[in-house]
Backbone as numpy.savetxt, mean C-alpha at the origin, in Angstrom:
# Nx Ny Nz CAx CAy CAz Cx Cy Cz
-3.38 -4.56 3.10 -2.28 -4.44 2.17 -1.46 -3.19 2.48
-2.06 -2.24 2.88 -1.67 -0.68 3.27 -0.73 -0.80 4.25
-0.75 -1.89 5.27 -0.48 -2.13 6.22 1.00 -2.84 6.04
1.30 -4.13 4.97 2.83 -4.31 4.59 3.27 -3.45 4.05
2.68 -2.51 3.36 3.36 -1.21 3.05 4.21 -0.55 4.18
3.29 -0.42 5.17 3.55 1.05 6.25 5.09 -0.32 6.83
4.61 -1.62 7.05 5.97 -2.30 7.63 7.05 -2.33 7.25
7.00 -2.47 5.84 8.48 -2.47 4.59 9.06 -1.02 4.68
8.18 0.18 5.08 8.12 1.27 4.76 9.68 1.90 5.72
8.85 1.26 7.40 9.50 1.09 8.30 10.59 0.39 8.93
10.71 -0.72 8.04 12.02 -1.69 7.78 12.85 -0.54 6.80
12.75 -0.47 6.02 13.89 0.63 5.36 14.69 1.78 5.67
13.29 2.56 6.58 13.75 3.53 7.54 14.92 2.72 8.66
14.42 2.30 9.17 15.34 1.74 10.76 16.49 0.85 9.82
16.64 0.29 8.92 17.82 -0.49 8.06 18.46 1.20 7.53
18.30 2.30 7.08 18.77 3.05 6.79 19.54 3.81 7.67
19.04 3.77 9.28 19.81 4.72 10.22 20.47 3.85 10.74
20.49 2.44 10.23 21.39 1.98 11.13 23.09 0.99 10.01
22.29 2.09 8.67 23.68 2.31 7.75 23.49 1.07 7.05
22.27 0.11 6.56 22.10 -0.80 5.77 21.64 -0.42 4.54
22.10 0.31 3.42 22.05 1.13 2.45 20.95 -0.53 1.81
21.26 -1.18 1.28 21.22 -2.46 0.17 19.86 -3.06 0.77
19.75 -3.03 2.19 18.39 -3.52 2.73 17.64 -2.68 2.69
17.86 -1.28 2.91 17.05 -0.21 3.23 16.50 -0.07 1.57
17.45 -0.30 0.49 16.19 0.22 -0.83 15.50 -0.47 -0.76
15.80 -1.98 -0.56 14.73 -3.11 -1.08 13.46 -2.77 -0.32
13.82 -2.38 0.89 12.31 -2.66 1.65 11.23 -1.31 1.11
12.49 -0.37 0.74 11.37 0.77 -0.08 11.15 0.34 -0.71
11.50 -0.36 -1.67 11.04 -0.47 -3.33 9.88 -1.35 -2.95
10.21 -2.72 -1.55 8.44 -3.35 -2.01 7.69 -2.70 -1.29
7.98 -1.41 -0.46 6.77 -0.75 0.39 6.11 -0.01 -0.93
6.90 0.38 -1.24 6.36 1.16 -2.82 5.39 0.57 -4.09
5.92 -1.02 -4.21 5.31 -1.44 -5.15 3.92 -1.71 -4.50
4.01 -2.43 -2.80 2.98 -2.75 -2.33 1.59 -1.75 -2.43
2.24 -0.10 -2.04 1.16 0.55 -1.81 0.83 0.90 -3.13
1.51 1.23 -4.41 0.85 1.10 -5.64 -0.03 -0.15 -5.65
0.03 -1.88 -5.91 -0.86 -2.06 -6.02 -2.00 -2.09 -5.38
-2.17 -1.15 -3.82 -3.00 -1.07 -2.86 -3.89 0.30 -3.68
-3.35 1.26 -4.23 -4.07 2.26 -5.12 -4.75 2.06 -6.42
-4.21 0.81 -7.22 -4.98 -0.01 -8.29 -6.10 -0.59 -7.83
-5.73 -1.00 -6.75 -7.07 -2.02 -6.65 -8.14 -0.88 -5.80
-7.87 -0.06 -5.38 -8.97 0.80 -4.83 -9.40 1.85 -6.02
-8.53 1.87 -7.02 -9.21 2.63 -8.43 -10.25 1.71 -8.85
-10.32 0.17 -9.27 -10.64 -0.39 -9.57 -11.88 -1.10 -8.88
-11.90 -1.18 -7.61 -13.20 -1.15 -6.83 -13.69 0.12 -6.53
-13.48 1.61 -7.08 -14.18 2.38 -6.86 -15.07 2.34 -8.15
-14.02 2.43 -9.10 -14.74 2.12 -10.79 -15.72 1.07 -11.04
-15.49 -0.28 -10.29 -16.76 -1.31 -10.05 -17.88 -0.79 -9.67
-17.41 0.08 -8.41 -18.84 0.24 -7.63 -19.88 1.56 -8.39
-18.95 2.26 -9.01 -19.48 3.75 -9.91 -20.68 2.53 -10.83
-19.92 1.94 -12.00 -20.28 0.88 -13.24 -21.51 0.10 -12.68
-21.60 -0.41 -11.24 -23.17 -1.23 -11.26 -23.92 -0.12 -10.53
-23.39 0.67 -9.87 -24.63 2.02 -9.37 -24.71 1.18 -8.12
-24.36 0.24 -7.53 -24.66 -0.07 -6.15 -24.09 0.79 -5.11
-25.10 1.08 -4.17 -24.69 1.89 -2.82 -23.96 0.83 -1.43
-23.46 0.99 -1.16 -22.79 0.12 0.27 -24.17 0.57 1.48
-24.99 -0.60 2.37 -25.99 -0.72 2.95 -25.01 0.50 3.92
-26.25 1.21 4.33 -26.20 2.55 5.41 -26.15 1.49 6.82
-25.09 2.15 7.71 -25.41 1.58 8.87 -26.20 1.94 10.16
-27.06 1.01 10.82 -28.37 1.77 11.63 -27.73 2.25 12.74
């Protein structure tokens, strides 16, 4: 998900230097919304994983 972020992020940039004002917000605004809900859902699976006490298996 982090990842259409960093793309939209980068569509806005390169639409901005190349003077596309109207494309360049949009692609911020969904790089923005994207990586917010990429920070909800990692609040929310950290808070899962706190709530059952499970550890993630150690790797050998």
């Amino acid at each position: 998900m982090l990842k259409w972020a960093l793309i939209f992020l980068v569509v806005a940039i390169v639409a901005a230097l190349f003077g596309f004002t109207g494309i360049a917000v949009v692609a911020a605004d969904i790089a923005k919304i994207i990586f917010v809900i990429a920070l909800v859902l990692l609040a929310i699976s950290l808070i899962a994983g706190l709530a059952t006490g499970r550890r993630p298996p150690l790797a050998a």
